[in-house]
FIKOLZA-1660 file (N, C-alpha, C; in steps of 0.1 Angstrom, whole numbers, plus 5000, padded with zeros to 4 digits):
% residues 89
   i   px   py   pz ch aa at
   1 5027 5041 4896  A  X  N
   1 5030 5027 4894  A  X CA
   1 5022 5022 4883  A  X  C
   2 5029 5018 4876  A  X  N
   2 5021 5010 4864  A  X CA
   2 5010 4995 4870  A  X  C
   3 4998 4997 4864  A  X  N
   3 4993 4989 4868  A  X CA
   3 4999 4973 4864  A  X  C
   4 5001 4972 4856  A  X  N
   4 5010 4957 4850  A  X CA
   4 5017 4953 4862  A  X  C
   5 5027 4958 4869  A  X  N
   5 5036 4952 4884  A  X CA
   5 5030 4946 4892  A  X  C
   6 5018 4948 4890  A  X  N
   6 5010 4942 4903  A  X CA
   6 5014 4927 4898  A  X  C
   7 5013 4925 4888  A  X  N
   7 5016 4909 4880  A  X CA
   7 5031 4904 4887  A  X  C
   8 5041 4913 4895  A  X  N
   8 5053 4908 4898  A  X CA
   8 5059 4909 4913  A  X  C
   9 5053 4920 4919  A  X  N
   9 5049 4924 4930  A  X CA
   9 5049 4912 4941  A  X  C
  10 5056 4912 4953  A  X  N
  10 5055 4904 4961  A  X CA
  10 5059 4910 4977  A  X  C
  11 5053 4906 4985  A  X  N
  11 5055 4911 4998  A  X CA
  11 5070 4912 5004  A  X  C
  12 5077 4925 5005  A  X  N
  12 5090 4920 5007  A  X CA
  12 5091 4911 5020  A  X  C
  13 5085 4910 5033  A  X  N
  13 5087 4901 5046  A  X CA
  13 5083 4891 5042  A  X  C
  14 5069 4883 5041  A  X  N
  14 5070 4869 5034  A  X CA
  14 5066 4863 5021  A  X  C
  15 5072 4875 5012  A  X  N
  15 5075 4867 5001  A  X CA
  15 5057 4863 4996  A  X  C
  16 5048 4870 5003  A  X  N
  16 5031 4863 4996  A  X CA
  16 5032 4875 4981  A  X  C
  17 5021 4864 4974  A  X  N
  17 5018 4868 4955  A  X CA
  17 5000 4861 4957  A  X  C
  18 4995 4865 4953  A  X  N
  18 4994 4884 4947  A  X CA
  18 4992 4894 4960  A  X  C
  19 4999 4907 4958  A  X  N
  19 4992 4916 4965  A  X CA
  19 4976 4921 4961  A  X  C
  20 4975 4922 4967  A  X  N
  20 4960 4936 4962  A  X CA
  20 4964 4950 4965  A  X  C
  21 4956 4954 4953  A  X  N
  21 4958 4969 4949  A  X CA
  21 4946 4974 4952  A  X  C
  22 4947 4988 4955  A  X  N
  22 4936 4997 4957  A  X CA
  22 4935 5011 4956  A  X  C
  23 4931 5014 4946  A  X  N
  23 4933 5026 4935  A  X CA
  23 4927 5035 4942  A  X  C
  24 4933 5048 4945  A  X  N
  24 4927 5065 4949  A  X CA
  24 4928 5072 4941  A  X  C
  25 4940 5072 4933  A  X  N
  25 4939 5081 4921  A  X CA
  25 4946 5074 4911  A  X  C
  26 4940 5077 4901  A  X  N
  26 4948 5070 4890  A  X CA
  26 4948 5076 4876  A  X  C
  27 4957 5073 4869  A  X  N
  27 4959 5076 4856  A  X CA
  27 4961 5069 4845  A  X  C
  28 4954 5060 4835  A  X  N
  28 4955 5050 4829  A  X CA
  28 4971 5048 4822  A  X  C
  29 4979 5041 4822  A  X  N
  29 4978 5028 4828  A  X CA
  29 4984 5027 4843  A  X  C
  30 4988 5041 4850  A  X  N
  30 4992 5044 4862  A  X CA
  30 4980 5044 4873  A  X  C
  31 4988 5039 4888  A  X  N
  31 4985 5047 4894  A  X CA
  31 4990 5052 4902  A  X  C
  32 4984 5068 4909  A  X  N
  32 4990 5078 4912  A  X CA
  32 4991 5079 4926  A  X  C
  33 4979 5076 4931  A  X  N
  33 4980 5072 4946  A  X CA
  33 4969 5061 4953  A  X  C
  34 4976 5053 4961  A  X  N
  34 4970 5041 4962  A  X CA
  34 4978 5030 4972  A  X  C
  35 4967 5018 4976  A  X  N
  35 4982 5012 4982  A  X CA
  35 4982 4994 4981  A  X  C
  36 4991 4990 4984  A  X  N
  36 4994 4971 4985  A  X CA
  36 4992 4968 4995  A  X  C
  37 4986 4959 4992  A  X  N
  37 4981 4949 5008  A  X CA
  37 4986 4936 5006  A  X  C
  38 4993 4930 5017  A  X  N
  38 4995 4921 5015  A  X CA
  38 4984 4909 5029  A  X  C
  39 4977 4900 5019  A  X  N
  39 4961 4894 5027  A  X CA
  39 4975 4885 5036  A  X  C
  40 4983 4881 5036  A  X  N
  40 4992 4868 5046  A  X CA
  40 4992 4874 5058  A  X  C
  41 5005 4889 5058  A  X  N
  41 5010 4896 5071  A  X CA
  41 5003 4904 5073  A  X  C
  42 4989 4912 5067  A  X  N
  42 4980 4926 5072  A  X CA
  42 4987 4936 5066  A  X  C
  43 4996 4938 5056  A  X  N
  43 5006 4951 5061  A  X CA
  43 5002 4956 5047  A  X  C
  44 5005 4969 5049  A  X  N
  44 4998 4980 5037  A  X CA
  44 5009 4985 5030  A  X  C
  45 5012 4984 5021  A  X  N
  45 5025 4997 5012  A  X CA
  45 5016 5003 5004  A  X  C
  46 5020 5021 5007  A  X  N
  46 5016 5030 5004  A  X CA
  46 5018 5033 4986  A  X  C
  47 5014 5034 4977  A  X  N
  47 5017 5040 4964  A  X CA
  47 5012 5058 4966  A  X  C
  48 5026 5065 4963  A  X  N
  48 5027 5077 4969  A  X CA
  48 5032 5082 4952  A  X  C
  49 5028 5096 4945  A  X  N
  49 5032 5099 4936  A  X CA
  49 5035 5087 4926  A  X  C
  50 5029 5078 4922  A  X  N
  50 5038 5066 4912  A  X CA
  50 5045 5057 4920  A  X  C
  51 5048 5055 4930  A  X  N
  51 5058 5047 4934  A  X CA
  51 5056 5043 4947  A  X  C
  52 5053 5025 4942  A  X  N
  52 5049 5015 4954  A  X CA
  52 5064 5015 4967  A  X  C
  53 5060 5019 4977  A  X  N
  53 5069 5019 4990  A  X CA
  53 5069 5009 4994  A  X  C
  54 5076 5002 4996  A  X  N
  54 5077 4989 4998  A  X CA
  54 5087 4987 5005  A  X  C
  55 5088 4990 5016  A  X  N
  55 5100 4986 5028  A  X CA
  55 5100 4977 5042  A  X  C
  56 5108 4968 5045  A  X  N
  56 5106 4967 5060  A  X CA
  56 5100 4975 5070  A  X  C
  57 5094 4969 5078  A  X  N
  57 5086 4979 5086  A  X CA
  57 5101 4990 5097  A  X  C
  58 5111 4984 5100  A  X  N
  58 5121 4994 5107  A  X CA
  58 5125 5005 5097  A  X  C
  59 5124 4997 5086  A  X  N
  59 5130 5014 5073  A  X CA
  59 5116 5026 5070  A  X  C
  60 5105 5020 5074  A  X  N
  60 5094 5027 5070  A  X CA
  60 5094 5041 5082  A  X  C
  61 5088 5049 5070  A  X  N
  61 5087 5062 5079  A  X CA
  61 5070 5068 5084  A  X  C
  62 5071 5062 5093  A  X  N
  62 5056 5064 5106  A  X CA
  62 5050 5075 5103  A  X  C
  63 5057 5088 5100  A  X  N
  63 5050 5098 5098  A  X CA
  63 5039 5101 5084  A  X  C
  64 5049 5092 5073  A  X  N
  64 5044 5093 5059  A  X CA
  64 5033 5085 5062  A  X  C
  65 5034 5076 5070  A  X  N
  65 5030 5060 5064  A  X CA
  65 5011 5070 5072  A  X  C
  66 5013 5076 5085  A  X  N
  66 4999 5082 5090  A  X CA
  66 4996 5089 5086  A  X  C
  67 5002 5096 5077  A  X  N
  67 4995 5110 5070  A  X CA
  67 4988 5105 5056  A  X  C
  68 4995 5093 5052  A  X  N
  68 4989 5086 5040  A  X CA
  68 4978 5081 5042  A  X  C
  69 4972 5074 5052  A  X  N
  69 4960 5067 5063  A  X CA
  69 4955 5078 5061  A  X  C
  70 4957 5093 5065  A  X  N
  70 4949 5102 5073  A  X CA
  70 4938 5108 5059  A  X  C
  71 4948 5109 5045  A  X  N
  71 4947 5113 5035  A  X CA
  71 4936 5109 5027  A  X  C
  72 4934 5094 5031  A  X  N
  72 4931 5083 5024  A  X CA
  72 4922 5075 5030  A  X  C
  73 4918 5079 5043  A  X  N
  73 4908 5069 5050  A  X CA
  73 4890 5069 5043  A  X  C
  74 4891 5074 5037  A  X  N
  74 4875 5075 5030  A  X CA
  74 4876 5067 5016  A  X  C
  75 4887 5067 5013  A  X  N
  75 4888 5055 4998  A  X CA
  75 4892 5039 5001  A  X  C
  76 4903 5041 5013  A  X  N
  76 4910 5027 5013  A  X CA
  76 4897 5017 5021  A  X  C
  77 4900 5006 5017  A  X  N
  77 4894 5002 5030  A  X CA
  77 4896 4996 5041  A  X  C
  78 4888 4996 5055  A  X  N
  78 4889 4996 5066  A  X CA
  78 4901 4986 5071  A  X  C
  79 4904 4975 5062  A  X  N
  79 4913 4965 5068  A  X CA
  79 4924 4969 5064  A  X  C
  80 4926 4983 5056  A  X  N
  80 4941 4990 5056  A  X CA
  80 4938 5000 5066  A  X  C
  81 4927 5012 5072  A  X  N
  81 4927 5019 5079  A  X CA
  81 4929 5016 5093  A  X  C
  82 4922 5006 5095  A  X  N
  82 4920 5000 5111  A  X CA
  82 4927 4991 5118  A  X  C
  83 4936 4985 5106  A  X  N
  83 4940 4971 5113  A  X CA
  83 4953 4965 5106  A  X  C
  84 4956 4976 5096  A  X  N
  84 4966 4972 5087  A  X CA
  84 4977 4970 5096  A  X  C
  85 4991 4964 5092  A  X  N
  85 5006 4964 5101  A  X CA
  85 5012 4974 5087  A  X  C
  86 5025 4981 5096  A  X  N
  86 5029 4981 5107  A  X CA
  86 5020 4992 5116  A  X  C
  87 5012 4996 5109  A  X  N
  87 5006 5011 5120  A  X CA
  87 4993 5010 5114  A  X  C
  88 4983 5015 5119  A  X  N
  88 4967 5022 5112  A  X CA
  88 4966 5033 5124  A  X  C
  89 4951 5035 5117  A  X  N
  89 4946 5046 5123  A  X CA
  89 4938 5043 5137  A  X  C
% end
């Protein structure tokens, strides 16, 4: 994901600006893996390979969304690992 989007980026459920970003891997001006938070609902979208996931929580897939958590619990932090919606660790 290019870091610039974050400038357009908004929560798909309610609509909150700005998200927060939080870089694991990155590649200037990308990043590679990482995720969005949105501070209104708690809820985390994953940046998987380049590309912010960003779905309703019924389209989201549980499996990705824990293995991404599992992957990543030592860089993100705790208010995406512990407490995030729709799932944490």
């Amino acid at each position: 994901m290019n870091k610039k989007m974050i400038d357009i980026l908004v929560c798909p459920l309610d609509k909150h600006f700005p998200l927060e970003m939080f870089e694991v891997k990155s590649s200037e001006p990308a990043v590679i893996e990482g995720s969005l938070y949105c501070t209104e609902c708690n809820r985390f979208y994953p940046i998987i390979e380049e590309i912010p996931i960003m779905l309703p929580d019924e389209l989201r897939d549980k499996k990705q969304d824990v293995e991404f958590l599992e992957r990543n619990k030592d860089a993100l932090p705790q208010k995406i690992i512990k407490h995030a919606r729709p799932w944490h660790l």
